[in-house]
N, C-alpha and C positions, 0 to 999 in steps of 0.2 A: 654545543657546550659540553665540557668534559669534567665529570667528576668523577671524584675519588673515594671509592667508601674499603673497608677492612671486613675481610672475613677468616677465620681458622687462620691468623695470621700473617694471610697474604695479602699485599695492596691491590686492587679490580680496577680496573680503571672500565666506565663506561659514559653512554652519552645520554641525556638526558634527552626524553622521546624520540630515541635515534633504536634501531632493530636492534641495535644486542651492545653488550661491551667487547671494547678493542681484543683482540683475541678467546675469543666465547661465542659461540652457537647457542647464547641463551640470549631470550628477548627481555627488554629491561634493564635492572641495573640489577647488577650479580650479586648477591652476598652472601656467602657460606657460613650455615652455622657453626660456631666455635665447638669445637673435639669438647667432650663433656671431661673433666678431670677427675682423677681420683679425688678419696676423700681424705687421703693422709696429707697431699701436696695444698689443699687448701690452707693457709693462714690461719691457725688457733685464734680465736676470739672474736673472728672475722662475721661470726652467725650465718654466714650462707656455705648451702653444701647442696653438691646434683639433687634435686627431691626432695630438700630442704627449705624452712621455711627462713626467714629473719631472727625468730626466736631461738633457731639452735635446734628445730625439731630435724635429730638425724632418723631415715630408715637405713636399715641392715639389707641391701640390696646385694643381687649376684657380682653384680659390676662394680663396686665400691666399697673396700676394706676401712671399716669404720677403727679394727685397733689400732691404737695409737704406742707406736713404739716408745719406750723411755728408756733411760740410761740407767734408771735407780729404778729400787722401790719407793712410792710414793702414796703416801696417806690422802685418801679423796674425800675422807669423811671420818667425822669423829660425836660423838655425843655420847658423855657418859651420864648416866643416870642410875649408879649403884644405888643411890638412896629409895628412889622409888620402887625397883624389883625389890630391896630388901625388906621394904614394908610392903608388899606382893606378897611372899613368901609369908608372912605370918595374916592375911588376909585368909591365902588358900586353908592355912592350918586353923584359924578359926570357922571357916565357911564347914571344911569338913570335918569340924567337932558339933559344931552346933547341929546341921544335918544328921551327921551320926547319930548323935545323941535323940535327934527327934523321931530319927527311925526306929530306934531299941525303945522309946516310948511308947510308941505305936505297937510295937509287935509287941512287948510286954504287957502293957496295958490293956490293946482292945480282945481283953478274952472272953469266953463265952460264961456268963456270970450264974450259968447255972441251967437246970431243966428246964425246954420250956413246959408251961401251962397248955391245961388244953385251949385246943384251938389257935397256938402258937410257935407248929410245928416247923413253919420254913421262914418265920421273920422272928426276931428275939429283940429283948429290951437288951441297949449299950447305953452305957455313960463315959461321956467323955474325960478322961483323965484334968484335963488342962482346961476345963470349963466348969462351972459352981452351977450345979441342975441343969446343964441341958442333956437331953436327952434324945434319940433317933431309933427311931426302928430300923434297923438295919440287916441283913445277914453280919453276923459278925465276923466269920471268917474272910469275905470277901472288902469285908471294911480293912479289916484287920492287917491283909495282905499286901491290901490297895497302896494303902496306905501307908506305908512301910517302904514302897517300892516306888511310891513319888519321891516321899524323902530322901532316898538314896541316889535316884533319878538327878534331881534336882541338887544336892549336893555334887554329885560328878561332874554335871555337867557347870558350875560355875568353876568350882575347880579344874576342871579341863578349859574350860574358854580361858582364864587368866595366865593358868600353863604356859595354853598356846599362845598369846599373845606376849609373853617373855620372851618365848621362842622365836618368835619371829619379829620382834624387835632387834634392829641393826645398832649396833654400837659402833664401828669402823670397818671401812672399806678397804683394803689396801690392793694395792694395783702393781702388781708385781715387776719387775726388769725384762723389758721385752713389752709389754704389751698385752700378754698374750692370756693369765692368768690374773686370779684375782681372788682375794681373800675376803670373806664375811665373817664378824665376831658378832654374835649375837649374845641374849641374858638368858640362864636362869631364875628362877623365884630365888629370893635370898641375894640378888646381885653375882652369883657365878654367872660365869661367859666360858663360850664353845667357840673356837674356828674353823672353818673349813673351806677351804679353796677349789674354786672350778674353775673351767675355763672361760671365760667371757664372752664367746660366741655363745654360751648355754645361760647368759643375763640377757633378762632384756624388761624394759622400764618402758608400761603401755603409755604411762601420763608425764607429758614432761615436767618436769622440777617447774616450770613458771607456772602452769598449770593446776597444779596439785595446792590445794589450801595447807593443810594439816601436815597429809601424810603421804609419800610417795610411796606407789609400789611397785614393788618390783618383784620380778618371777625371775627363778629356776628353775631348768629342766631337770624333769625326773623328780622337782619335790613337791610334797602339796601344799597347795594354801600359799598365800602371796606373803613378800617380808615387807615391811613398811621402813621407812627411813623419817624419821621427825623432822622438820622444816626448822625446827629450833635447833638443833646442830650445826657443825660449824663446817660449812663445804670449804676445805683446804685449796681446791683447785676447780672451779666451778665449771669452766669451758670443759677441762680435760673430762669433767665427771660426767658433764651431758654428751662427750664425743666417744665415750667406755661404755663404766653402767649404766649410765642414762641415757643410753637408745635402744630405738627399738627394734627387735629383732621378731622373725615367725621360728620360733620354738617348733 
């Protein structure tokens, strides 16, 4: 009995428990794996890709050119949120008034309130400015300094976290003609935005968009710190964006 099976295109004919198929030196029935395809010739929205999953998870392999040519430029992503950097911006300028202001209390205030007494040569009486009686035996200079140097500590560093996270908040993606480039606008505090365009073989997005609750990230080569894209934006072109900046490449 003679059947017919399909491999890499070509019809096999062989024989069922007979030594090999009709022209083949191979025992059994012959079926040639299908030639793996590139990843541009695959069918957009189709979710399968060589080393892909059903979800759309593409990797950036040697063998498989993940850019996707286009004819235009094409917007993959959009979310504005000038209202919330703007009210950012007067966040940071509060955080680093009030900070400020608590460090020049500190340094002004914790000073040395006078001689000590005998027997009160290396610890002295402070009072604390912003407290009603209490009081600490302390070194004062070392309060004084401390203290001073948290506040300002701790001022920078919320104003730098909220900075950065302006910074690296995406507002639009755009994906330039050709495939080949790609633009990121991101926020300042106050609602200003920056762009600046790389190459797309130097993106690459470790968690794919189904994946990712919140916030998607994605990396740059050569910049620090990962930029997040908000899942409440409005993905313009969703296959195209997980088959660009939404895969994954080794940087």
């Amino acid at each position: 009995m003679w059947r017919c099976t399909w491999g890499a295109g070509h019809r096999i004919w062989g024989s069922v428990g007979s030594s090999g198929p009709r022209g083949s030196g191979a025992h059994g029935l012959c079926s040639l794996p299908a030639a793996p395809r590139p990843a541009g010739s695959w069918p957009r929205g189709s979710g399968q890709a060589p080393g892909g999953d059903l979800a759309g998870r593409w990797r950036a392999q040697s063998g498989f050119a993940l850019d996707v040519k286009v004819p235009q430029d094409i917007i993959l992503y959009n979310y504005d949120r000038h209202r919330t950097f703007f009210a950012l911006g007067f966040f940071c300028i509060a955080q680093a008034g009030f900070w400020g202001y608590l460090a020049y209390l500190a340094f002004d205030s914790f000073r040395d309130p006078g001689e000590p007494q005998e027997g009160e040569k290396e610890k002295k009486k402070l009072r604390f400015p912003f407290t009603q009686g209490l009081e600490a035996t302390l070194d004062a200079e070392k309060w004084r300094f401390g203290f001073t140097g948290a506040c300002l500590a701790a001022g920078i560093l919320i104003v730098g976290s909220a900075s950065l996270f302006a910074r690296r908040s995406i507002k639009q993606i755009l994906l330039h003609q050709g495939g080949q480039e790609v633009s990121l606008t991101t926020y300042y505090p106050f609602g200003f935005t920056s762009t600046f365009t790389v190459p797309l073989r130097q993106v690459s997005c470790p968690a794919h968009r189904s994946q990712a609750r919140a916030m998607v990230p994605v990396k740059v080569k050569k910049r620090s710190f990962y930029y997040v894209i908000d899942k409440q934006g409005e993905f313009t072109d969703a296959n195209l964006f997980d088959l660009t900046v939404g895969a994954y490449r080794e940087l």
